[in-house]
C-alpha positions in Angstrom: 0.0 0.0 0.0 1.4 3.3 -0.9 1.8 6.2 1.5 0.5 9.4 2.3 2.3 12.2 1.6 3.4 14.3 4.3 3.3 18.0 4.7 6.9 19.7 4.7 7.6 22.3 6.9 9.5 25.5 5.9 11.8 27.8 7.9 11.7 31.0 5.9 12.8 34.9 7.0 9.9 37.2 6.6 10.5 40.6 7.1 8.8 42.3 10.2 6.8 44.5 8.0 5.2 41.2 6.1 5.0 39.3 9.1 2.7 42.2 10.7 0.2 42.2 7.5 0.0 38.6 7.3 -0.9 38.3 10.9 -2.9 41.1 11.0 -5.2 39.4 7.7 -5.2 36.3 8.7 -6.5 37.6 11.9 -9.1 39.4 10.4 -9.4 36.0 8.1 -10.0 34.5 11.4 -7.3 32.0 10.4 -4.1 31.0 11.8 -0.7 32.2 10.5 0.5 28.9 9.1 -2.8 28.4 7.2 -3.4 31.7 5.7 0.8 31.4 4.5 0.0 27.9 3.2 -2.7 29.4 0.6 -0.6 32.3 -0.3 1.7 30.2 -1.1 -0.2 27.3 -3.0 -1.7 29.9 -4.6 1.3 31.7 -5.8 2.6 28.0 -6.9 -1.1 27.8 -9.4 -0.3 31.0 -10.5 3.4 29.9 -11.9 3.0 26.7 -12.7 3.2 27.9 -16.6 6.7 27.6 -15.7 6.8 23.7 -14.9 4.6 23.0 -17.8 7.3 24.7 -20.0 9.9 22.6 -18.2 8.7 19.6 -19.9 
């Protein structure tokens, strides 16, 4: 049987400046942190994946 993939974790710098607008939407989201910076960035990913598609 095959196995589940596993979500990675990511140590990345923010600056303080996007740190304080992230938290401060995904407060107003009424989301956590980690979840409103996991769509942005699956969402940026969407947007580019032109890029793997021309990879191929």
């Amino acid at each position: 049987m095959g196995k589940i993939a596993e979500d990675k974790k990511v140590n990345i710098p923010l600056s303080e400046d996007a740190h304080t607008k992230a938290k401060l939407i995904s407060t107003i989201k009424k989301t956590k942190l980690k979840d409103y910076l996991q769509k942005i960035v699956e969402d940026g990913i969407k947007k580019d994946e032109e890029v793997l598609r021309r990879m191929r």
